[in-house]
C-alpha positions in Angstrom: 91.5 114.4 69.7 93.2 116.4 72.2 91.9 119.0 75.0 92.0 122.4 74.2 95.4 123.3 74.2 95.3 126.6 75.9 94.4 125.1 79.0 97.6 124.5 81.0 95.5 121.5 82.6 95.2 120.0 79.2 96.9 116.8 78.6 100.7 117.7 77.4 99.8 120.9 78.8 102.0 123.0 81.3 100.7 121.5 84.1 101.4 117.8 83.2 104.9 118.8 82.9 105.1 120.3 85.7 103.5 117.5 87.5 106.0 115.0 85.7 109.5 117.2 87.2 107.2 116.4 90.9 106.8 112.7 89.9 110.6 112.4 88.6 111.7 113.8 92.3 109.2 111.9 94.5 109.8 108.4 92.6 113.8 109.3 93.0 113.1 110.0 97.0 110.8 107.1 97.5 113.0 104.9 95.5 115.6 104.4 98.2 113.1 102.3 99.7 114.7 99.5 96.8 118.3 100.1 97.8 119.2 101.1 100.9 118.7 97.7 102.1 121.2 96.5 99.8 123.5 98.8 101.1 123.5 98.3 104.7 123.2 93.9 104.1 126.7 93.3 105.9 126.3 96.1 108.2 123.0 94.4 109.4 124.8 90.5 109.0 127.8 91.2 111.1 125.9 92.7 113.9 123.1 90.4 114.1 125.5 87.9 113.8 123.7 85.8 110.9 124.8 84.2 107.6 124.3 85.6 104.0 121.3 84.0 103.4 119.3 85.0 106.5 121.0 88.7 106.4 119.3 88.5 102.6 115.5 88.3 103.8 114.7 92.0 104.6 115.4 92.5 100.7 113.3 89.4 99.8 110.4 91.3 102.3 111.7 94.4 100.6 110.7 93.1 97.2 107.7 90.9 97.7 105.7 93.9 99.6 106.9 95.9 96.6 105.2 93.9 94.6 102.3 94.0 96.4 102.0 97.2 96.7 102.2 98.1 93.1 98.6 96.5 93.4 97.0 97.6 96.0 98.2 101.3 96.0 97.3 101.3 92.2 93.8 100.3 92.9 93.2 102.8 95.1 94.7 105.4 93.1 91.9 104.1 90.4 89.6 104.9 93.4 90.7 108.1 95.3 93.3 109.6 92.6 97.3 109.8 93.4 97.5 112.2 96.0 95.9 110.5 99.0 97.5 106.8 98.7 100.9 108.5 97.9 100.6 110.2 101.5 99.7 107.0 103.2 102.5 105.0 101.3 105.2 108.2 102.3 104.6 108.2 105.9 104.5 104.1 106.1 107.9 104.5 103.8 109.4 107.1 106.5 108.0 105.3 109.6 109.4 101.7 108.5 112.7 103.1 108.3 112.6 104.6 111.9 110.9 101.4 113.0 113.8 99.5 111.4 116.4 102.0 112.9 115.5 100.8 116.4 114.5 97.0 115.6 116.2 94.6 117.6 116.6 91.7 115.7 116.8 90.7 112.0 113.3 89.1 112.2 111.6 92.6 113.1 113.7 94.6 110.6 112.4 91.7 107.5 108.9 91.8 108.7 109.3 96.2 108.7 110.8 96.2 105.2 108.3 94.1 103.8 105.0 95.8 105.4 106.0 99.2 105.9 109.5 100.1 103.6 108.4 98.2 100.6 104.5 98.7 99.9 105.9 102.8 101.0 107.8 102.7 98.3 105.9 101.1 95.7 103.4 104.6 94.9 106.4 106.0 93.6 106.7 103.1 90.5 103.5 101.2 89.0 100.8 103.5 90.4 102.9 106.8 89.8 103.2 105.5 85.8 100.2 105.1 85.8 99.3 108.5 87.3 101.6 110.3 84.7 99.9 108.5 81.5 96.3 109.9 82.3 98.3 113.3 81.9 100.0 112.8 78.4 98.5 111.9 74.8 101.2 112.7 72.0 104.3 112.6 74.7 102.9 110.0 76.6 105.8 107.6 75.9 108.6 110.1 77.0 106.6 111.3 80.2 106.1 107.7 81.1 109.7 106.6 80.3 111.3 109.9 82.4 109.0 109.3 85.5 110.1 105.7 85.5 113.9 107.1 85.6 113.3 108.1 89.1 113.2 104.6 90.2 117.3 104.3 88.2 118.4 107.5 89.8 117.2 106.8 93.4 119.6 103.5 92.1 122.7 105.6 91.1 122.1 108.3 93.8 121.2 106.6 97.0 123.8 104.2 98.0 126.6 107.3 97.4 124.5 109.6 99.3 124.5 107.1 102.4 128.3 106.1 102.5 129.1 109.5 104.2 125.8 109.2 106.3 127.0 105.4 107.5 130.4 106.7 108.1 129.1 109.0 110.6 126.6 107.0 112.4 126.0 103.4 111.0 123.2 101.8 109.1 120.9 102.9 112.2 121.5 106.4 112.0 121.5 106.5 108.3 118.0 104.8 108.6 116.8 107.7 110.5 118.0 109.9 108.8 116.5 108.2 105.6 112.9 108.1 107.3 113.4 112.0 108.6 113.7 113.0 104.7 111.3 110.9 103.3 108.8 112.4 105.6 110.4 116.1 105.8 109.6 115.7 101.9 107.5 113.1 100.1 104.7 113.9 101.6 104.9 118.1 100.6 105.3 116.7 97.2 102.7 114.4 97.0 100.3 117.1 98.4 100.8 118.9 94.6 99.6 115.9 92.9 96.2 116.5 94.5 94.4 117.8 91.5 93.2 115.0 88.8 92.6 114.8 85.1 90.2 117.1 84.0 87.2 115.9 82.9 88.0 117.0 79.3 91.3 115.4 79.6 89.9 112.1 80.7 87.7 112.1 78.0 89.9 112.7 75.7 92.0 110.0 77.5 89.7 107.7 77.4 88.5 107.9 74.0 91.6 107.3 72.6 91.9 104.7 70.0 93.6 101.8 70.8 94.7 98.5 68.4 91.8 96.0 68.8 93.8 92.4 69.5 90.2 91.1 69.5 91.0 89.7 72.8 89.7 90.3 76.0 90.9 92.6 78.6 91.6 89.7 81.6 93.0 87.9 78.4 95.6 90.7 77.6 96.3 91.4 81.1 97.1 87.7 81.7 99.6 88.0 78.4 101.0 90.8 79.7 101.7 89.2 83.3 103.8 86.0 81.1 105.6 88.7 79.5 106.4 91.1 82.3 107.5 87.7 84.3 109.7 86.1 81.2 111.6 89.3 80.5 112.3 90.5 84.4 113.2 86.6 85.2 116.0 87.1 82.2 116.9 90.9 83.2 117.7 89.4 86.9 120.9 87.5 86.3 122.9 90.3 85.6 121.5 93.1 88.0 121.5 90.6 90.6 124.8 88.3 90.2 127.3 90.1 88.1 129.2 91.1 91.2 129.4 87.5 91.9 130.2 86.3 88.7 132.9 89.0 88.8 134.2 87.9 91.6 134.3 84.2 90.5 136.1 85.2 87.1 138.9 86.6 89.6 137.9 90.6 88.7 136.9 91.3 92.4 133.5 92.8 93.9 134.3 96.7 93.1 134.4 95.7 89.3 131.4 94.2 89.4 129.4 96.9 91.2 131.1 99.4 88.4 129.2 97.4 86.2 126.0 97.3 88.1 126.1 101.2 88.1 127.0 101.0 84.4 123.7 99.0 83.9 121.7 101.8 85.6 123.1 104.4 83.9 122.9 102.9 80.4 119.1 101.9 81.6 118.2 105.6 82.0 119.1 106.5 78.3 117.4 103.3 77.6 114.6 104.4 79.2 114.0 107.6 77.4 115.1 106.7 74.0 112.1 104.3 74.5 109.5 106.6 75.5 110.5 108.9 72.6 110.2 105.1 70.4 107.0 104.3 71.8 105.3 107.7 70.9 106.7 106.8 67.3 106.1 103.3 66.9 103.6 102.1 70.4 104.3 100.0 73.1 104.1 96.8 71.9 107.1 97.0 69.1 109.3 99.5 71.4 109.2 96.3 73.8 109.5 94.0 71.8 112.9 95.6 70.1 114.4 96.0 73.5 113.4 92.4 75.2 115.1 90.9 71.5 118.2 93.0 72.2 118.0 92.2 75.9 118.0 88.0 74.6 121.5 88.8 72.5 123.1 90.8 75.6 122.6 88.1 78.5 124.1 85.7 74.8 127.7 87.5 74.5 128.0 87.3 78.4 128.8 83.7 77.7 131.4 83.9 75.6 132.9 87.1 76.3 134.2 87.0 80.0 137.1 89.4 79.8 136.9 92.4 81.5 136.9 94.9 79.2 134.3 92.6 77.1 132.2 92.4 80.3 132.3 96.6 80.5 130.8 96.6 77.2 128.5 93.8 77.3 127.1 95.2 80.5 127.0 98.9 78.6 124.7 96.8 75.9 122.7 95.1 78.6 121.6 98.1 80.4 120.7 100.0 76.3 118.5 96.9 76.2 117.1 96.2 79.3 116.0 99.8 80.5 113.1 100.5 78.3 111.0 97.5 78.6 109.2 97.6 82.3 108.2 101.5 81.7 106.6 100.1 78.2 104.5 98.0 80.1 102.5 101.1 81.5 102.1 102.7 77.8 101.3 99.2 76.7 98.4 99.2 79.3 97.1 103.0 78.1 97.3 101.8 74.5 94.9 99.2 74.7 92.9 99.2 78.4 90.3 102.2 79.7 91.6 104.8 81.5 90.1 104.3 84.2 91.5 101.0 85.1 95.1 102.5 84.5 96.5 101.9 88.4 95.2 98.6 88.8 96.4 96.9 85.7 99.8 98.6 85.4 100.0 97.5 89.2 99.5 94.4 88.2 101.9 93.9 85.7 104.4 95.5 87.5 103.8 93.4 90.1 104.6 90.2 87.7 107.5 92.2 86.4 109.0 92.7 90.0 107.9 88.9 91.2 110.4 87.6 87.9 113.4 89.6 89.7 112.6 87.6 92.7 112.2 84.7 90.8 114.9 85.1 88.5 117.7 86.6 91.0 117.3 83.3 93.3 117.0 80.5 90.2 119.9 81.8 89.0 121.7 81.5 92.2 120.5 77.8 92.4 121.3 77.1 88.7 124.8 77.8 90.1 124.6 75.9 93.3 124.0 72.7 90.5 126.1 73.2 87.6 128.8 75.2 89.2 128.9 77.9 86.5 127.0 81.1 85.6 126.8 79.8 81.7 124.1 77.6 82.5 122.1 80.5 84.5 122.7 82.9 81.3 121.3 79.9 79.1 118.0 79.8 81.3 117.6 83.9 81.4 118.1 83.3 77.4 114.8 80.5 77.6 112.8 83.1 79.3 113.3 86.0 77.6 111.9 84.0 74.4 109.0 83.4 76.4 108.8 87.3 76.4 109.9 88.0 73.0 107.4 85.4 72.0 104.1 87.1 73.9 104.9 90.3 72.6 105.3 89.2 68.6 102.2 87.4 69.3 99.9 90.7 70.3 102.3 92.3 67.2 100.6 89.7 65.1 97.5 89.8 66.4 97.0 94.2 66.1 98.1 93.5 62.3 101.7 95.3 63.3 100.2 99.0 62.5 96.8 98.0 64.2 93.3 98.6 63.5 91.5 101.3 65.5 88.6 100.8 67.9 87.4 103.3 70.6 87.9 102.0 74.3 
């Protein structure tokens, strides 16, 4: 059952699409908040005059306060709707990069990009999923899937867009310059996200039938947290060390970061062939085909280590791997109320964000002891069973085509 259709404030209606083309933009803006750090890392190393590791930290803060936030900005968008935490989290994303522009020491730029830069920037991932799913019933899949691209195309975008901008007047000025934009325009965009679902709509919304797993919802969440950890864990040794491992196989850095942005571009298509899957075929089996494929990806890394063989391989990776965190927010409107949407996709986002952190550093010290990436490829392998194994469990369990209850 649908709201009436002629009502451009009806789920799928004109309004929600328009609404999704806003959240595509502000989660491409507001992504930069995952990035740019990465970009300016040596800048920031050779002039505070610190080693790799310690010049690594304001990511780490970066990262952890995403996670974070992906919590507590979806719980108050449960609360208060998307409009109002969106403008807090835009003006703490803007203001943490001016902070950090003018921070005089490496300790007060981590401490800045964990508090202010990366809770900022989570609004525009778990809670603005969420957000978008309360909009959508028969395209809800595909308008989850293409709001979650922003986070891949502030990715591809960003770090090209601030070369010319660090040229001109180094990773401080680019920082303003960052915070000016983020301000000049998150915040305008986030103001047209003020109205919220109808209350037709989020009847309708909420009265959708869901697969009964006959578990609990703190049980499923739980599931979902193993999962969302076990698959990002596995998805982190490529993003994060395949321009080290190029390096190591004698192909150089600039290879490596071709097959980074190869990953992210691959991901996008990923991402929206799943969202059209999931509208097909549900949440649960769209993830669970692309954390399978994601297993037999990070497998032919190991053998095939020539370049051209690591082009494609990486190609595959990024097919597999793109799809599966956005699933985790139509996984959550499938089979949990409405109205607890921003808190539990925060939450499992959270988890999924936590195994990058998790993942990106055990496979650097899986290195440190064996002396090879094969081993590290072998562990991502073990946890993306973990993963796979989860989500054929909750297949099992809803019967594969599910039986129908009311939430």
């Amino acid at each position: 059952m649908t709201a009436n259709t002629n009502d451009r404030f009806a789920l799928d209606g004109s309004y929600a699409w328009l609404r999704l083309g806003i959240s595509l933009l502000l989660g491409t803006i507001g992504g930069v908040g995952m990035w740019s750090v990465v970009v300016v890392l040596p800048m920031m190393q050779a002039e505070f005059g610190i080693d790799r590791g310690a010049a690594s930290l304001p990511y780490t803060a970066t990262m952890l306060g995403f996670a974070l936030g992906n919590l507590i900005v979806g719980r108050l968008t449960d609360q208060y709707g998307f409009m109002r935490p969106s403008i807090i989290s835009a003006i703490s994303l803007g203001a943490g990069f001016l902070l950090a522009a003018i921070a005089p020491s490496v300790t007060l730029v981590t401490i800045v990009q964990g508090v202010l830069i990366g809770l900022g920037s989570a609004a525009t991932f778990g809670p603005l999923l969420a957000d978008v799913s309360l909009w959508f019933y028969r395209r809800r899949g595909i308008a989850v899937a293409v709001a979650a691209c922003g986070n891949y195309f502030a990715g591809a975008l960003w770090p090209i867009a601030m070369q010319p901008m660090i040229a001109a007047w180094g990773w401080r000025g680019t920082y303003i310059c960052i915070g000016l934009i983020c301000l000049a325009t998150m915040v305008p965009l986030a103001l047209l996200l003020a109205r919220r679902p109808a209350e037709v709509a989020a009847s309708a919304s909420n009265s959708r039938q869901v697969a009964d797993l006959g578990v609990s919802p703190r049980t499923l969440q739980a599931l979902l947290v193993v999962a969302g950890l076990g698959c990002c864990v596995a998805m982190s040794m490529p993003q994060v060390h395949i321009v080290a491992y190029c390096m190591d196989l004698g192909y150089g850095p600039a290879r490596g970061a071709e097959m980074l942005s190869i990953m992210l571009a691959t991901g996008i298509i990923s991402r929206l062939v799943s969202g059209v899957l999931a509208d097909r075929i549900g949440g649960v089996k769209t993830l669970l085909i692309g954390s399978v494929l994601q297993g037999l990806s990070l497998l032919f890394y190991i053998p095939f280590d020539g370049l051209a063989s690591l082009y494609i391989v990486s190609a595959m990776f990024g097919l597999a791997q793109g799809g599966i965190v956005p699933c985790y927010a139509i996984i959550v409107r499938e089979y949990m109320p409405a109205r607890e949407a921003g808190r539990r996709v925060g939450i499992v986002i959270m988890a999924t964000i936590l195994g990058m952190a998790l993942g990106g550093w055990l496979s650097g010290a899986i290195y440190d002891w064996t002396g090879s990436y094969a081993a590290a490829f072998i562990n991502g392998i073990a946890w993306n069973l973990l993963n796979v194994s989860v989500m054929s469990w909750l297949l099992w369990r809803s019967g594969g085509f599910g039986r129908m209850r009311t939430a």
